[in-house]
N, CA, C and O atoms as a Tinker XYZ file with bonds, in Angstrom:
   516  protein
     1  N      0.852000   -1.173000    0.000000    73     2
     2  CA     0.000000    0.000000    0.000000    64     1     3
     3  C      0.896000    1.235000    0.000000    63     2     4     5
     4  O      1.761000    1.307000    0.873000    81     3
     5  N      0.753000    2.356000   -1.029000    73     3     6
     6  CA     1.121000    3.243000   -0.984000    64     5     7
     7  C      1.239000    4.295000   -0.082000    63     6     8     9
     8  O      0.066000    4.530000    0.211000    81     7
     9  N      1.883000    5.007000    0.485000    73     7    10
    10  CA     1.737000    5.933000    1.801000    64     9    11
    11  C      2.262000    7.039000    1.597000    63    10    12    13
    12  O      3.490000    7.036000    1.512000    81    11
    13  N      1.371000    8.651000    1.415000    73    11    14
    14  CA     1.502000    9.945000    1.128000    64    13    15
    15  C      2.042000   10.172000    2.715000    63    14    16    17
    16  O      1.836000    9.369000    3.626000    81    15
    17  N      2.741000   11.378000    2.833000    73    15    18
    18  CA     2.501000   11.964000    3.702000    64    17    19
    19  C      2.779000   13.541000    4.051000    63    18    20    21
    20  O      3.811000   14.021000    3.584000    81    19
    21  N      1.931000   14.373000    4.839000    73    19    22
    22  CA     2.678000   15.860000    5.005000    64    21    23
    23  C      2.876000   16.482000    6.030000    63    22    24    25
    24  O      2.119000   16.112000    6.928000    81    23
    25  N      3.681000   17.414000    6.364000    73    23    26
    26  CA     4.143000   17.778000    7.135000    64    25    27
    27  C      4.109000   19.619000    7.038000    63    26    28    29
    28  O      4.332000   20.412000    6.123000    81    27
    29  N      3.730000   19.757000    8.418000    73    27    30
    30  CA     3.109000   20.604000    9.008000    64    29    31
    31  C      4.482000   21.592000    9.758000    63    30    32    33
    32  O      5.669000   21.418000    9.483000    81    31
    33  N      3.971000   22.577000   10.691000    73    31    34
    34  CA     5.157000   23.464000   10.851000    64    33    35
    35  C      5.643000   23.258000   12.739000    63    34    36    37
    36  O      6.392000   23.919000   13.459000    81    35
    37  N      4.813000   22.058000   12.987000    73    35    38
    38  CA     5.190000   21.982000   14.487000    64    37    39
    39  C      6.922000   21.092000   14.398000    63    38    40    41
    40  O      7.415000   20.157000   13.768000    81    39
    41  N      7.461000   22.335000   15.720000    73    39    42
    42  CA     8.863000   22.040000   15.676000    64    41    43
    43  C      9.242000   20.615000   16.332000    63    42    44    45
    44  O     10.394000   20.312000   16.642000    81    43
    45  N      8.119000   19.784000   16.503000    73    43    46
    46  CA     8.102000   18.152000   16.787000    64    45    47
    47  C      8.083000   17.274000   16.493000    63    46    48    49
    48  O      8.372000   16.218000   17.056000    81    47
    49  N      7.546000   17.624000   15.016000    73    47    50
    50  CA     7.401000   16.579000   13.984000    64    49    51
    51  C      8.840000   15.996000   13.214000    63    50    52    53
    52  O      8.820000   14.864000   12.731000    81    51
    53  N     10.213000   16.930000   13.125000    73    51    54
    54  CA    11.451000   16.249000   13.090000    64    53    55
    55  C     11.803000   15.574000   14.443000    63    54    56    57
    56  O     12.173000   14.425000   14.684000    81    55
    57  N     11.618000   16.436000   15.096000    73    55    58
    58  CA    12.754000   15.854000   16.507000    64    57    59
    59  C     11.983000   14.859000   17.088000    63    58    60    61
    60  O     12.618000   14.328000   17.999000    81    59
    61  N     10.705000   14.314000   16.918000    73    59    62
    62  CA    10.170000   13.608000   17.484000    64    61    63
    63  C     10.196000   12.259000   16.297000    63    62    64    65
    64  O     10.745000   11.218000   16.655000    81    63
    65  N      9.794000   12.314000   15.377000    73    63    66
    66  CA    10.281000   11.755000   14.158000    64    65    67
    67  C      8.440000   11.372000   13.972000    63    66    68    69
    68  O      8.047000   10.300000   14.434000    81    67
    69  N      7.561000   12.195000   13.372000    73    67    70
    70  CA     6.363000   11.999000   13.155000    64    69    71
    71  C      5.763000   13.101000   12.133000    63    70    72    73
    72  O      6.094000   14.287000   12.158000    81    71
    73  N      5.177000   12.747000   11.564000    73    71    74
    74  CA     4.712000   13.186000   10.269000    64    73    75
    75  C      2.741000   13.976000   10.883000    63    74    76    77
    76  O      1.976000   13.521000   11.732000    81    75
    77  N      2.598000   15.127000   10.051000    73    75    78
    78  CA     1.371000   15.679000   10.688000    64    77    79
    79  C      0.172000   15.047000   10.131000    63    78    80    81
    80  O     -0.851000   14.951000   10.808000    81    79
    81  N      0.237000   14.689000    9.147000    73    79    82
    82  CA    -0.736000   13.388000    8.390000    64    81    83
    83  C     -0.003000   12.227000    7.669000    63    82    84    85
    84  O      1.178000   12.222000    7.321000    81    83
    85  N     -0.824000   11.349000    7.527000    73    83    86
    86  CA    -0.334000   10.476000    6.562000    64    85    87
    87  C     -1.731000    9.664000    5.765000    63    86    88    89
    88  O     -2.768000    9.478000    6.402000    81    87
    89  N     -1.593000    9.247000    4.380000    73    87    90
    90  CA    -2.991000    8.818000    3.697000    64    89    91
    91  C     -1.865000    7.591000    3.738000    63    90    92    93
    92  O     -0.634000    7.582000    3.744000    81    91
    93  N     -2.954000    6.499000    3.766000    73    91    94
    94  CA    -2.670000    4.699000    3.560000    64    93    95
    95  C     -3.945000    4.969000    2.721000    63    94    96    97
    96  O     -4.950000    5.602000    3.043000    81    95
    97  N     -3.631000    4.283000    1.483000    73    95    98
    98  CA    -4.963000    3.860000    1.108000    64    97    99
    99  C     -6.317000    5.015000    0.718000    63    98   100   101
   100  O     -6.330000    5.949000   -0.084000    81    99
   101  N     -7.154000    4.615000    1.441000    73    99   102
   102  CA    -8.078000    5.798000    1.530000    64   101   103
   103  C     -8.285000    6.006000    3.049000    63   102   104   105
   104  O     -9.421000    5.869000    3.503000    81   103
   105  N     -7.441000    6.270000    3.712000    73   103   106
   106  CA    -7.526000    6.475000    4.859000    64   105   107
   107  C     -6.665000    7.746000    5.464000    63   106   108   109
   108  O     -5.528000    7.454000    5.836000    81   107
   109  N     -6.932000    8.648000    5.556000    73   107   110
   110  CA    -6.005000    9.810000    6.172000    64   109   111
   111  C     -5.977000    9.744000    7.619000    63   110   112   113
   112  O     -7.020000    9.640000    8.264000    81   111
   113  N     -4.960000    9.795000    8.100000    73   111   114
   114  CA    -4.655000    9.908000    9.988000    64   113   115
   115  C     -3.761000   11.495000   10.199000    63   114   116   117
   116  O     -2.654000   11.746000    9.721000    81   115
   117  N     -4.426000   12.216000   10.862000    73   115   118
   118  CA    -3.439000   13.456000   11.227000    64   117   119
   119  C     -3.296000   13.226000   12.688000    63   118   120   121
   120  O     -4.267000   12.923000   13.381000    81   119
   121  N     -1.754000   13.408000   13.299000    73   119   122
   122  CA    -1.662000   13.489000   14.304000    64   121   123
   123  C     -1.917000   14.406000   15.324000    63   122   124   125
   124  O     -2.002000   15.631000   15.229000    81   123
   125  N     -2.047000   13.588000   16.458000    73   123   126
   126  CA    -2.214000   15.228000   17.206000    64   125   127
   127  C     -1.792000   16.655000   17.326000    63   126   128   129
   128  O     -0.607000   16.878000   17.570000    81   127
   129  N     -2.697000   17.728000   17.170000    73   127   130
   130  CA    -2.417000   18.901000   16.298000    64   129   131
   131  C     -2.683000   19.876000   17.481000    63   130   132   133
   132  O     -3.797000   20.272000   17.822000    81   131
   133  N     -1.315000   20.254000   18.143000    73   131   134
   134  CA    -1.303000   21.998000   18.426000    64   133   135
   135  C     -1.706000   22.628000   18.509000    63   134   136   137
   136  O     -2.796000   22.291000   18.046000    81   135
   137  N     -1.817000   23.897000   18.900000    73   135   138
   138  CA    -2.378000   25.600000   18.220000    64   137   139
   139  C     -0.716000   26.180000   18.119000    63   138   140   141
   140  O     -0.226000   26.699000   19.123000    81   139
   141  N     -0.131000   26.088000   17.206000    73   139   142
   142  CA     0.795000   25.981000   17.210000    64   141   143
   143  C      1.199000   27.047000   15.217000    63   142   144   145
   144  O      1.050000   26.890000   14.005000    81   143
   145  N      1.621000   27.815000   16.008000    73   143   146
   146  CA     2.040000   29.163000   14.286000    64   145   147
   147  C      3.014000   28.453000   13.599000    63   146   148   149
   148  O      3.774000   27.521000   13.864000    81   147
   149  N      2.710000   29.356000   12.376000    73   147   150
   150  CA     3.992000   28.728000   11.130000    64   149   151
   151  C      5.422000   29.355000   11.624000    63   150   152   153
   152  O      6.422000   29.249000   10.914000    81   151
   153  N      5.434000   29.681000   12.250000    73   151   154
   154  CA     7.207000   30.326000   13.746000    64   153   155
   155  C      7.499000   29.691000   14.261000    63   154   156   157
   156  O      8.687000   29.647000   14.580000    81   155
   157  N      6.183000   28.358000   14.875000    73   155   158
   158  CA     6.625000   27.519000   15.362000    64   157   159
   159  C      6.038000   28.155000   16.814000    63   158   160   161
   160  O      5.476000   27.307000   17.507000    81   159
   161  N      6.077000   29.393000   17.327000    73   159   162
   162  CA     5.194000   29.578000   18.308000    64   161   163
   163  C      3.946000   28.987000   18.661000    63   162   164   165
   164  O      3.636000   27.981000   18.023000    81   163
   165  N      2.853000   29.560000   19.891000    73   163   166
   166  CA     1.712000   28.545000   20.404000    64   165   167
   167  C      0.757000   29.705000   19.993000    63   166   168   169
   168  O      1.105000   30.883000   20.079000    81   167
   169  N     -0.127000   29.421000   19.667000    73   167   170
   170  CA    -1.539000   29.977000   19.189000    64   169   171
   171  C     -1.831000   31.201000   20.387000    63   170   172   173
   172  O     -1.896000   30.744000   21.528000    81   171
   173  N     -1.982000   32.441000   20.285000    73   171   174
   174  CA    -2.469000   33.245000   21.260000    64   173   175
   175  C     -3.557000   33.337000   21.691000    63   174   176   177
   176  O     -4.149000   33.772000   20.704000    81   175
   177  N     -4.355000   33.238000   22.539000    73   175   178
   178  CA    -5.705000   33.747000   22.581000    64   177   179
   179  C     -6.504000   32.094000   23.572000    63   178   180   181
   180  O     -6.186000   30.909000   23.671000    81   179
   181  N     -7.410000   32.807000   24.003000    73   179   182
   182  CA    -8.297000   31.395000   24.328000    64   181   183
   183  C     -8.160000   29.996000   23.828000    63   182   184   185
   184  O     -7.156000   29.656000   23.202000    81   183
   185  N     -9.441000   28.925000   24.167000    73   183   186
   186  CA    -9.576000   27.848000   24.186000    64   185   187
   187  C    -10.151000   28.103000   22.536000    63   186   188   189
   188  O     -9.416000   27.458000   21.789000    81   187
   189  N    -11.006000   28.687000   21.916000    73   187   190
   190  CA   -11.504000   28.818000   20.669000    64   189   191
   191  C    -10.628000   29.253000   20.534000    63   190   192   193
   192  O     -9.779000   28.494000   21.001000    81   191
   193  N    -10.078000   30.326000   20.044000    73   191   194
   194  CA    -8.908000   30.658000   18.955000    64   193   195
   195  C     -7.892000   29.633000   19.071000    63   194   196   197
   196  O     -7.209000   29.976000   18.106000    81   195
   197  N     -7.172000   28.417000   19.645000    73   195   198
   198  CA    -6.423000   27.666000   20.000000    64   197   199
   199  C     -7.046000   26.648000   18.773000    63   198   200   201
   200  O     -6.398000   26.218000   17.819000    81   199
   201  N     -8.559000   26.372000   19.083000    73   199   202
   202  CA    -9.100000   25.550000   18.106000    64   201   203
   203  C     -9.037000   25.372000   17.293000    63   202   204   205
   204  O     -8.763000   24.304000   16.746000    81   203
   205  N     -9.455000   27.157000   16.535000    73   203   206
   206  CA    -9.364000   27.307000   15.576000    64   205   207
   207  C     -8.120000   26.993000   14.712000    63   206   208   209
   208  O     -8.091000   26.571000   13.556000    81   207
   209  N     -7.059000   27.310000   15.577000    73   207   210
   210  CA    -6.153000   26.837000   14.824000    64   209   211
   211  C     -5.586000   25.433000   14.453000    63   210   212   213
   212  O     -4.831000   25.104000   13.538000    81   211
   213  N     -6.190000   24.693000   15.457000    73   211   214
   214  CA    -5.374000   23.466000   15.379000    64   213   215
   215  C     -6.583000   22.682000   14.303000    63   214   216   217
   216  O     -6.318000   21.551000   13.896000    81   215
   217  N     -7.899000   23.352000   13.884000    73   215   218
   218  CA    -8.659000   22.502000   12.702000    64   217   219
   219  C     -8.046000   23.373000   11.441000    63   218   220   221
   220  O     -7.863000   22.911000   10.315000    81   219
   221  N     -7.773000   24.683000   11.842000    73   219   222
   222  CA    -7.263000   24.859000   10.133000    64   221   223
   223  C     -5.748000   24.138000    9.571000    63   222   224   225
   224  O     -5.451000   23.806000    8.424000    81   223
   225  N     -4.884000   24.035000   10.929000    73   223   226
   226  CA    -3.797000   22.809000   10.520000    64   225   227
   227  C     -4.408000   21.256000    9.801000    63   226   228   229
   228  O     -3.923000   20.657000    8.841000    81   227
   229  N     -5.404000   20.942000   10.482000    73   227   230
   230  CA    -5.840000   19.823000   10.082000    64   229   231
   231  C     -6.706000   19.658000    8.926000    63   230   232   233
   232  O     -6.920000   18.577000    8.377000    81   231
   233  N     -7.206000   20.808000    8.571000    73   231   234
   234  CA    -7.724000   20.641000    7.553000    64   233   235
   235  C     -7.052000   21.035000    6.139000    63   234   236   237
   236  O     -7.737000   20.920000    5.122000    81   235
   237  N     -5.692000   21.509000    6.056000    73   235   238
   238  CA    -4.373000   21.869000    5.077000    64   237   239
   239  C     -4.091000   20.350000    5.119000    63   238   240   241
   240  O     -4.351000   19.633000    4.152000    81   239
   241  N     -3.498000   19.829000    6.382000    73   239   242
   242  CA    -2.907000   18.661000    6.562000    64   241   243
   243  C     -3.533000   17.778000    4.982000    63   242   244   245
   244  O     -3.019000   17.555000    3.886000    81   243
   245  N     -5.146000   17.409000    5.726000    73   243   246
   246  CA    -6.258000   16.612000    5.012000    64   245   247
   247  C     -6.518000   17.051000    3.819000    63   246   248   249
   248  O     -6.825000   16.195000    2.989000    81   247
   249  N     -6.474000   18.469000    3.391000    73   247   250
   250  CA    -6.596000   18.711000    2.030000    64   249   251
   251  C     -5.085000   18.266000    1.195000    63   250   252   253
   252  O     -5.243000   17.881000    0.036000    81   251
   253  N     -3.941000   18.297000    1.623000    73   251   254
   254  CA    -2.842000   18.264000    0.715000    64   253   255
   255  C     -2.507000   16.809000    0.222000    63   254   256   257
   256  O     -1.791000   16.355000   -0.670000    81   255
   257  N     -3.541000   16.135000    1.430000    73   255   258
   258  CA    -3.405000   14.885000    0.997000    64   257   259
   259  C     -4.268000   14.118000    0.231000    63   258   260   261
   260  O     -4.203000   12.893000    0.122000    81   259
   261  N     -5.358000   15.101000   -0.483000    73   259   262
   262  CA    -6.455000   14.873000   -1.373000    64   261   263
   263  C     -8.196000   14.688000   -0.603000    63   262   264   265
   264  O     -9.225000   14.414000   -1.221000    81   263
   265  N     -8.080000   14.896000    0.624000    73   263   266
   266  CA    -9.459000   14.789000    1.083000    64   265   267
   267  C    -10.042000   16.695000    1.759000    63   266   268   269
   268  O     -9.597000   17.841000    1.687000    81   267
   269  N    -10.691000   16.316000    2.086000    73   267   270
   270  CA   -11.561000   17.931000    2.459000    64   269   271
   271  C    -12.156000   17.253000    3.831000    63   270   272   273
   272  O    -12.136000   16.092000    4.238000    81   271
   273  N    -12.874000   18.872000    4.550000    73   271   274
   274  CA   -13.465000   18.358000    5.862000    64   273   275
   275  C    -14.901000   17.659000    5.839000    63   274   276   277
   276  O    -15.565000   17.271000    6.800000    81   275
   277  N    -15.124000   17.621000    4.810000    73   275   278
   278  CA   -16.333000   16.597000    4.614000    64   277   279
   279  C    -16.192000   14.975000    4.371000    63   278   280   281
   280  O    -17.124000   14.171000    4.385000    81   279
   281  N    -14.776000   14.684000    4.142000    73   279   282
   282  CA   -14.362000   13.255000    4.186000    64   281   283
   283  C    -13.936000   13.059000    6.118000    63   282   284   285
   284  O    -12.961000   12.390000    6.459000    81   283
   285  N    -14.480000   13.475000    6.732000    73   283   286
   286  CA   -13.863000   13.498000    8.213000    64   285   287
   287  C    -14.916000   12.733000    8.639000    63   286   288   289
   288  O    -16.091000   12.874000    8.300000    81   287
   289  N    -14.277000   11.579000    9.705000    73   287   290
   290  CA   -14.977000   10.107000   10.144000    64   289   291
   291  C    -15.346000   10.506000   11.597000    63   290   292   293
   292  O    -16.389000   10.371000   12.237000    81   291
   293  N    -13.735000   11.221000   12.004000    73   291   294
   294  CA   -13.605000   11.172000   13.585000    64   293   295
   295  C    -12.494000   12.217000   14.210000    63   294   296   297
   296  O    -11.551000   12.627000   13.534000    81   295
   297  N    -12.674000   12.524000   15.313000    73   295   298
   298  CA   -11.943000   13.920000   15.748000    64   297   299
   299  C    -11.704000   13.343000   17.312000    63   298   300   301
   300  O    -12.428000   12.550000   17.914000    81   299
   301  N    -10.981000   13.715000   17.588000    73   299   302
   302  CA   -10.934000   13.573000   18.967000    64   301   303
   303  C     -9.681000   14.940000   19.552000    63   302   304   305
   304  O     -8.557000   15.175000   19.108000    81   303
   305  N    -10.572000   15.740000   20.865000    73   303   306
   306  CA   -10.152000   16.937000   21.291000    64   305   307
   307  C     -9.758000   16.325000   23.008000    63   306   308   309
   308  O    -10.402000   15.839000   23.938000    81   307
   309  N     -8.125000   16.740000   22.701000    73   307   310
   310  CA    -7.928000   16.287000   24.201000    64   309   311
   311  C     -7.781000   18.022000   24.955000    63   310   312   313
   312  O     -7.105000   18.894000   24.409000    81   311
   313  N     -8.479000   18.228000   26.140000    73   311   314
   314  CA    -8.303000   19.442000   26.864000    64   313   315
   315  C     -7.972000   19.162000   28.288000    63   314   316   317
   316  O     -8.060000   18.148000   28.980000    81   315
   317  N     -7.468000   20.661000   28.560000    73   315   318
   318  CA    -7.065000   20.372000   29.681000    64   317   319
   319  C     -7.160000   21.660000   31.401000    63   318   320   321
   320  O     -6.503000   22.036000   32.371000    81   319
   321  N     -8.815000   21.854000   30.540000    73   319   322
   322  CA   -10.160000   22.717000   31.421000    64   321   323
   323  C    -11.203000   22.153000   30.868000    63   322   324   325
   324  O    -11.315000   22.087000   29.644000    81   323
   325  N    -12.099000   21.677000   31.704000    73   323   326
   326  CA   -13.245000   21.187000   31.635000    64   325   327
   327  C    -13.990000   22.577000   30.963000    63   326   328   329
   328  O    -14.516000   22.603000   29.850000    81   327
   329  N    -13.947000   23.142000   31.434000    73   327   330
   330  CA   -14.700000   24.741000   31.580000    64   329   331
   331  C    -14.201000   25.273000   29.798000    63   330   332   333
   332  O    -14.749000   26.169000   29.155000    81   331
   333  N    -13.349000   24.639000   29.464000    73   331   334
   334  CA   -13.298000   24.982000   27.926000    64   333   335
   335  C    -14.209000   24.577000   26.652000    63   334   336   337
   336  O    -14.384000   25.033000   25.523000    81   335
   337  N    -14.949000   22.929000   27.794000    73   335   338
   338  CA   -14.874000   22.189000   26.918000    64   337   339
   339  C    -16.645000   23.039000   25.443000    63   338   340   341
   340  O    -16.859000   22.751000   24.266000    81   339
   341  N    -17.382000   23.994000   26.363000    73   339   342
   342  CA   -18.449000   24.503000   25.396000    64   341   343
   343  C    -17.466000   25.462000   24.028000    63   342   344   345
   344  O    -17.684000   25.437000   22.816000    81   343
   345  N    -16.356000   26.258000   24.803000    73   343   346
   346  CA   -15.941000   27.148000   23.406000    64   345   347
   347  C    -15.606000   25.952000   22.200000    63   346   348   349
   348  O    -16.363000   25.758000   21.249000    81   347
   349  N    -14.380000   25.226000   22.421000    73   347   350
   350  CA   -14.153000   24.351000   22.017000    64   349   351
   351  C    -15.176000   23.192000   21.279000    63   350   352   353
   352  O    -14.834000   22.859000   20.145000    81   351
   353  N    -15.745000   22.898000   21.540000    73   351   354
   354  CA   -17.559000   22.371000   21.207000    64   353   355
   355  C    -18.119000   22.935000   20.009000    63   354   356   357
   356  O    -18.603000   22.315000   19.063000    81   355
   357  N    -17.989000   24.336000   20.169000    73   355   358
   358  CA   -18.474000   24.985000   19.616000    64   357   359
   359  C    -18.199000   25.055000   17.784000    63   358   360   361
   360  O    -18.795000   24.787000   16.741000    81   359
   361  N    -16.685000   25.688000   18.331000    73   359   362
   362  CA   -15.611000   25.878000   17.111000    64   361   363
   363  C    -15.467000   24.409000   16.223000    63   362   364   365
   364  O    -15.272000   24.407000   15.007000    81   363
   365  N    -15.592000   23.236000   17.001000    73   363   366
   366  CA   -15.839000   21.950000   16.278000    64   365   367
   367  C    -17.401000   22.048000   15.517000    63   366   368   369
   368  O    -17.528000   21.516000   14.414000    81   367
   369  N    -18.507000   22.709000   16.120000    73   367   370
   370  CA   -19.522000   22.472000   15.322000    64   369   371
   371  C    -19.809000   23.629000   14.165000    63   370   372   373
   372  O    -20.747000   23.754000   13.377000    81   371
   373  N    -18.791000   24.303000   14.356000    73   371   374
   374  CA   -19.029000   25.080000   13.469000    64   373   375
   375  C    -18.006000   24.471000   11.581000    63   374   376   377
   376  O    -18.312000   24.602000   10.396000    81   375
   377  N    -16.933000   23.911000   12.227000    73   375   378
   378  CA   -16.215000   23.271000   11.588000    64   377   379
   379  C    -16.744000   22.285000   11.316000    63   378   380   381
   380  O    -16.162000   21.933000   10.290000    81   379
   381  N    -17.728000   21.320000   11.616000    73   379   382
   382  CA   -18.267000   19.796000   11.174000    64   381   383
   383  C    -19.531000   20.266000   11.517000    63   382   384   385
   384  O    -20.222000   19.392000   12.041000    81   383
   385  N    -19.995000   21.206000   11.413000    73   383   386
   386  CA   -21.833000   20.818000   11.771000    64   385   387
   387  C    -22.750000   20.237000   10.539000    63   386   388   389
   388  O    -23.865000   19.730000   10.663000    81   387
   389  N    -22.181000   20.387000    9.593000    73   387   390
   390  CA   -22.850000   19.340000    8.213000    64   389   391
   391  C    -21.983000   18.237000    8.244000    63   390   392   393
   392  O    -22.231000   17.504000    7.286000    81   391
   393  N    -21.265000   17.905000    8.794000    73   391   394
   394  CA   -20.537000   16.521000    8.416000    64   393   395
   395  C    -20.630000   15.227000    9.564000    63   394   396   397
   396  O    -20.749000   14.007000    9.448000    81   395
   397  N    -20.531000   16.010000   10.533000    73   395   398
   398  CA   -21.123000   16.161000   12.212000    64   397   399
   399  C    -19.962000   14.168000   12.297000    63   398   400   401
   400  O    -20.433000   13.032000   12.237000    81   399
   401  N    -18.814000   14.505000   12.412000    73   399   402
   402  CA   -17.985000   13.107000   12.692000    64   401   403
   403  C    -18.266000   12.308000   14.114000    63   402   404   405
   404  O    -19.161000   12.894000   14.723000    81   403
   405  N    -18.034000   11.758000   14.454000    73   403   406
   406  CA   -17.741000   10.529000   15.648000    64   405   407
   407  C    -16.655000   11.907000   16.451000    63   406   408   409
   408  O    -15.863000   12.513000   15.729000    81   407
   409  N    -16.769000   12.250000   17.966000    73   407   410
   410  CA   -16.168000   12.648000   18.526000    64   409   411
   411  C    -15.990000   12.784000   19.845000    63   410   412   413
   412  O    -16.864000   13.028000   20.676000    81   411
   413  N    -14.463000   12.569000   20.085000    73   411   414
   414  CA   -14.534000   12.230000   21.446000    64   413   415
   415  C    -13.375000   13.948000   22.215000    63   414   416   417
   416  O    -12.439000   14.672000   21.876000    81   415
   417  N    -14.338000   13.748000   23.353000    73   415   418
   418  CA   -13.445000   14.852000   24.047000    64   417   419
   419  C    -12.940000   14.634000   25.295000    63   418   420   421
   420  O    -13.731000   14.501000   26.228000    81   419
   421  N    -11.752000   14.574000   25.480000    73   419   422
   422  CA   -10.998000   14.467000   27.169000    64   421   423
   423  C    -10.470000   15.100000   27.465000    63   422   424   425
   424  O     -9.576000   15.708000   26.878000    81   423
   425  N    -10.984000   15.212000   28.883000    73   423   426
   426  CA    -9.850000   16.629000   30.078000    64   425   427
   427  C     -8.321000   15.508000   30.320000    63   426   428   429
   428  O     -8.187000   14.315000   30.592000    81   427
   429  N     -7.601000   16.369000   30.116000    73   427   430
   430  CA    -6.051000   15.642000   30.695000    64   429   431
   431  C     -5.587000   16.654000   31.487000    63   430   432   433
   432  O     -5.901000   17.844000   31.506000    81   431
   433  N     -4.659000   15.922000   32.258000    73   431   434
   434  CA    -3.764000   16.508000   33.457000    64   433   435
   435  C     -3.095000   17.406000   32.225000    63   434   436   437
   436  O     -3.871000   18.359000   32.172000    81   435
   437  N     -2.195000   17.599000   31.322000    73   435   438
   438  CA    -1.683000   18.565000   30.943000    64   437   439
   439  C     -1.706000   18.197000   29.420000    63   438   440   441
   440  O     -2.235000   17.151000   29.042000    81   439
   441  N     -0.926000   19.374000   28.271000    73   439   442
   442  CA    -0.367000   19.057000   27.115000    64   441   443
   443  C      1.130000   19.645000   27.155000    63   442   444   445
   444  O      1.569000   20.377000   28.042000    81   443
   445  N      1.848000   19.173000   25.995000    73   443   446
   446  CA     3.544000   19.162000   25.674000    64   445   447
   447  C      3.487000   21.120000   26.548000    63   446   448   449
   448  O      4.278000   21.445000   27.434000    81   447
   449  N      2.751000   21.760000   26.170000    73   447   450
   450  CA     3.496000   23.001000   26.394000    64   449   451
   451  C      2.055000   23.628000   27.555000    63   450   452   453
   452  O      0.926000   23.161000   27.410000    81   451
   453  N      2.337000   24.630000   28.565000    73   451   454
   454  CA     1.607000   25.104000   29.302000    64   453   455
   455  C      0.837000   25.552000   28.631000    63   454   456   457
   456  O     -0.182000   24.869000   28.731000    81   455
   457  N      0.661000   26.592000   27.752000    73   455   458
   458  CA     0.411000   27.552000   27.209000    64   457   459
   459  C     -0.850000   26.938000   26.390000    63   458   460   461
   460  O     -1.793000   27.720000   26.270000    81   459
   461  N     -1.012000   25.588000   25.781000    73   459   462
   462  CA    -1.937000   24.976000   25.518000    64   461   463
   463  C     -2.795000   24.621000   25.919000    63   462   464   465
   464  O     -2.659000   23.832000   26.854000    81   463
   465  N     -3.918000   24.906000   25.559000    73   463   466
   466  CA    -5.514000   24.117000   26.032000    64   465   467
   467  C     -5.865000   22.986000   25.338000    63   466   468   469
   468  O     -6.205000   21.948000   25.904000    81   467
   469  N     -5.819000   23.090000   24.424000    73   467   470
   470  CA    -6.291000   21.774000   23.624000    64   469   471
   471  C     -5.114000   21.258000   22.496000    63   470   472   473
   472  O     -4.094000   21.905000   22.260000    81   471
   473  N     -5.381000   20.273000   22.005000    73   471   474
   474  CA    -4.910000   19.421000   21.090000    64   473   475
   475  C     -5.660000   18.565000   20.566000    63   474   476   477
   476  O     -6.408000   17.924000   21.304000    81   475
   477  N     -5.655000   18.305000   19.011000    73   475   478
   478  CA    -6.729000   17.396000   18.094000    64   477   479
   479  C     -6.162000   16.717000   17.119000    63   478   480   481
   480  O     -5.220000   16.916000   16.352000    81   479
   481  N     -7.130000   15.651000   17.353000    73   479   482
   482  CA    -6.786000   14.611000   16.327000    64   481   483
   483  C     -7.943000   14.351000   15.189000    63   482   484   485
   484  O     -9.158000   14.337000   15.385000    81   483
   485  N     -7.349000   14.177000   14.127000    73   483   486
   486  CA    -8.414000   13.494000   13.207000    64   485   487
   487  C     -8.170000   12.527000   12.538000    63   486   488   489
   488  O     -6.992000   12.170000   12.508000    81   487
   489  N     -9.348000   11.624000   11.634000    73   487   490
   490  CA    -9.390000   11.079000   10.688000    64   489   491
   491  C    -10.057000   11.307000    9.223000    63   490   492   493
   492  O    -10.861000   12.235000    9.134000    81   491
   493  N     -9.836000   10.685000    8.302000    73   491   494
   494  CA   -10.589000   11.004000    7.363000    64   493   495
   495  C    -10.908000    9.776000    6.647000    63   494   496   497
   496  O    -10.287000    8.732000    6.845000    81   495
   497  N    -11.599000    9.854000    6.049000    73   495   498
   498  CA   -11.415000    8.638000    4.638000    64   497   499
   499  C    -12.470000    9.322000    3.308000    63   498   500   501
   500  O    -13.645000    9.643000    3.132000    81   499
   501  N    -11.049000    9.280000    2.499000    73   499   502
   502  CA   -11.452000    9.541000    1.501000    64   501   503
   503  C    -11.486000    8.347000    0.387000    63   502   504   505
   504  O    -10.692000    7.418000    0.533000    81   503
   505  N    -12.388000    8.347000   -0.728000    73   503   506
   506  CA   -12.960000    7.756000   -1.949000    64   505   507
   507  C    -12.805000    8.950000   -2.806000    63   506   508   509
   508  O    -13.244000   10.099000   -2.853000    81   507
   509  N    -11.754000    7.965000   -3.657000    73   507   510
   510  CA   -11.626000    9.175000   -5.396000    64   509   511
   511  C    -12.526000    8.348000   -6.133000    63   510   512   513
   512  O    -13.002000    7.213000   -6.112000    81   511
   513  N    -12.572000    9.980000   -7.152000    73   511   514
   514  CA   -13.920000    9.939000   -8.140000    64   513   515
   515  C    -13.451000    8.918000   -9.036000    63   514   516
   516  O    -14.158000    8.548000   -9.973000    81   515
């Protein structure tokens, strides 16, 4: 099976040795995604603007690899304030509210950097025409 993959601007994905998506097949996997700038800095602002950023990573990720956010199966938002979890909620339904995926959300004791609230994962599967 053939295996695409792309890479994104988090300064973890060398040193850690992990790729920000990868397509098998018709299957896209993006790894867990940051709020994290093309500087390599952390997303400023709240639990939504954090979001926001870490679905528009994921959705570059998923487009470069031939699918869109309407091929999206499943998401999963790990946080780490309960009290986030409506902004956050939100910014996902605004991002999938016609596609509306499988999603799971968990409070964790922390993420890689303080400064973070959330982190997301997706899937996709795409079918070419």
């Amino acid at each position: 099976m053939t295996r695409q993959r792309t890479h994104g601007t988090s300064p973890y994905e060398a040193a850690y040795g992990f790729s920000r998506a990868i397509r098998a097949g018709d299957r896209i996997l993006v790894s867990g995604t940051a709020p994290v700038e093309a500087d390599g800095s952390s997303t400023p602002g709240d639990a939504a603007a954090q979001a926001r950023r870490c679905f528009a990573i994921i959705l570059k990720a998923i487009e470069e690899l031939g699918g869109s956010a309407a091929d999206v199966v499943r998401t999963r938002m790990f946080i780490v304030d309960s009290t986030d979890a409506d902004a956050i909620g939100a910014v996902h339904g605004e991002v999938f509210a016609e596609v509306r995926p499988a999603a799971t959300m968990v409070v964790v004791t922390a993420l890689l950097r303080d400064e973070w609230r959330v982190e997301i994962e997706a899937e996709a599967l795409v079918h070419d025409a």
